[in-house]
C-alpha positions in Angstrom: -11.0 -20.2 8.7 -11.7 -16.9 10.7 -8.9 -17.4 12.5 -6.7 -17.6 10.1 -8.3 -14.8 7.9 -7.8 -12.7 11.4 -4.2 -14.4 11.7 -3.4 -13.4 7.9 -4.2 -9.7 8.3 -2.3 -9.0 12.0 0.9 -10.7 10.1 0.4 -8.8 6.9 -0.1 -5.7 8.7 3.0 -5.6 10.8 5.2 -6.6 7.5 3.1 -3.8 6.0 3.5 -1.1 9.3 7.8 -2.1 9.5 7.9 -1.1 5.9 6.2 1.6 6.0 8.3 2.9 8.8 12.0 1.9 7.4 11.1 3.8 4.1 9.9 7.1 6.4 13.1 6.2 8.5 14.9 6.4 5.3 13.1 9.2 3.7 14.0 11.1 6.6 17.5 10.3 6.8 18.1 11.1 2.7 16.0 14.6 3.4 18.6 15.2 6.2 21.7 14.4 4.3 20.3 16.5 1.5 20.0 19.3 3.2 23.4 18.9 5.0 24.9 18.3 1.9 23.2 21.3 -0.3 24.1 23.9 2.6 27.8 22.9 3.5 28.7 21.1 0.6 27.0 22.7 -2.0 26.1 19.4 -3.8 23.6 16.9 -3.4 23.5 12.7 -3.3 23.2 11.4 -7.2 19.8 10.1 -7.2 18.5 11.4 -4.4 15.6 12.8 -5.2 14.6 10.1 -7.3 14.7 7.6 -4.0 12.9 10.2 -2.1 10.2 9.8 -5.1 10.0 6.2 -4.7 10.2 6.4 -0.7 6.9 8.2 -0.9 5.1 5.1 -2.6 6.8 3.4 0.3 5.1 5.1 2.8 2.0 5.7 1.2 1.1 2.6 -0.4 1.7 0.0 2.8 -0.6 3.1 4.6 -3.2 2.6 2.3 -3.3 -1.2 3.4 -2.9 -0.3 7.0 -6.2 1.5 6.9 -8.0 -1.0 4.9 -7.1 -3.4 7.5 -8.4 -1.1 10.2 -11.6 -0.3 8.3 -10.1 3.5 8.1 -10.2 3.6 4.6 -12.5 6.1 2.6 -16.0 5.2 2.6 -18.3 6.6 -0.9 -20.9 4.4 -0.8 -24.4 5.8 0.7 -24.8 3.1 3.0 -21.6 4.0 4.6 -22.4 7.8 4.9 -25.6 7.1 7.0 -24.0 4.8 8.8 -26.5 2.6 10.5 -24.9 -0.8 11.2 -27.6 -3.1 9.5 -26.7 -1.1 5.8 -23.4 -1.6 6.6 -23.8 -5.6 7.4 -25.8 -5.7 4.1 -23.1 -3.6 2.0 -19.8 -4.8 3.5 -19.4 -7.9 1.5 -20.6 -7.0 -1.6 -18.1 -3.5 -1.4 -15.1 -5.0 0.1 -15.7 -7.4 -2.8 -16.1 -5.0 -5.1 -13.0 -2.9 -4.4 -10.8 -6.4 -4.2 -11.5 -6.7 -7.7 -10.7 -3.2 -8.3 -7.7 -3.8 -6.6 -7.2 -7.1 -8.4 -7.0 -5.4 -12.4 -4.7 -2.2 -10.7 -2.3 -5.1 -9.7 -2.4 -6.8 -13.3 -1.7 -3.3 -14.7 1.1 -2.6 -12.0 2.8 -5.9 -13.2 2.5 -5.3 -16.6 4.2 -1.9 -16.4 6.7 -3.2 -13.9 7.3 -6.0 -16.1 8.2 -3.0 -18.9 10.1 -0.8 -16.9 12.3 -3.7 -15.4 12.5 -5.0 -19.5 13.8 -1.7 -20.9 16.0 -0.3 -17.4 19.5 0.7 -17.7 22.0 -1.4 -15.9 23.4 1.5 -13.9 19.4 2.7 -12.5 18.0 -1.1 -11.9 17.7 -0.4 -8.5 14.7 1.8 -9.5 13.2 -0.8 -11.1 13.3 -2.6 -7.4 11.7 0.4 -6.0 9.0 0.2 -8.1 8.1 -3.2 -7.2 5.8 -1.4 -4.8 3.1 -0.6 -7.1 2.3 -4.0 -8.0 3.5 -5.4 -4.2 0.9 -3.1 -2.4 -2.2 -3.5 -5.0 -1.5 -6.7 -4.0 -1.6 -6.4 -0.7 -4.9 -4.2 -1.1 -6.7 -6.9 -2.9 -5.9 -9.7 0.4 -7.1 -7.1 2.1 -10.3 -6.4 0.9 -11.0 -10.0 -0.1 -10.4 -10.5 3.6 -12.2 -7.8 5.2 -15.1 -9.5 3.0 -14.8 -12.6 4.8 -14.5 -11.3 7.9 -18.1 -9.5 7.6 -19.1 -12.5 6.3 -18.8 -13.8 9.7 -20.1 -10.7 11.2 -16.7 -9.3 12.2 -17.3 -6.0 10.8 -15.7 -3.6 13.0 
């Protein structure tokens, strides 16, 4: 089982690290061809900044599972701050617990408001209603995390 849990994580974290660098790619790209188009052409790409909105989320959100996977995340909790290995044996499971089911409710609300937003969309814009998929997708993604960096300690593979 703690090989696949190990398995699991390497394969969702490259899915996670290639989309996370397409939507910067593309991010990039779209901020270019603004800029091109604003200075020479005095006009700008129809919808444009509402991509680079969602392209943000893009980036950010498969980051935040990137460094929950690489135990980079932020750490609040006092047993963390002093850092001595046994606290952090003893708190590991119970926290990365914690914050899965944290994770777990943010993904139920995500749905639930990507559920709306995909119900009420105008034909013409229901490609941001696919770019929002990303809220619930990476909360997700958040909760394997966590649930798995749970296991993991549990096996005393904390770092």
């Amino acid at each position: 089982m703690l090989r696949a849990c190990r398995w699991l994580e390497k394969a969702l974290t490259r899915i996670e690290l290639s989309a996370a660098l397409i939507a910067f790619a593309a991010m990039l790209a779209l901020s270019v061809a603004d800029i091109i188009g604003r200075n020479l052409f005095n006009a700008t790409l129809p919808g444009g900044d509402l991509v680079l909105r969602q392209l943000v989320l893009w980036v950010a959100l498969p980051g935040a599972a990137l460094a929950v996977a690489a135990q980079r995340h932020l750490h609040l909790d006092p047993a963390n701050l002093a850092a001595r290995p046994r606290w952090q044996q003893w708190t590991a499971i119970p926290f990365n617990l914690a914050a899965a089911i944290v994770c777990a409710l943010l993904t139920h609300a995500a749905w639930v408001s990507w559920l709306d937003v995909w119900q009420y969309q105008s034909a013409d814009a229901i490609w941001l209603a696919w770019m929002g998929l990303i809220m619930p997708v990476a909360f997700g993604l958040l909760t394997i995390h966590f649930v798995l960096r749970a296991v993991l300690a549990n096996q005393g593979d904390v770092a």
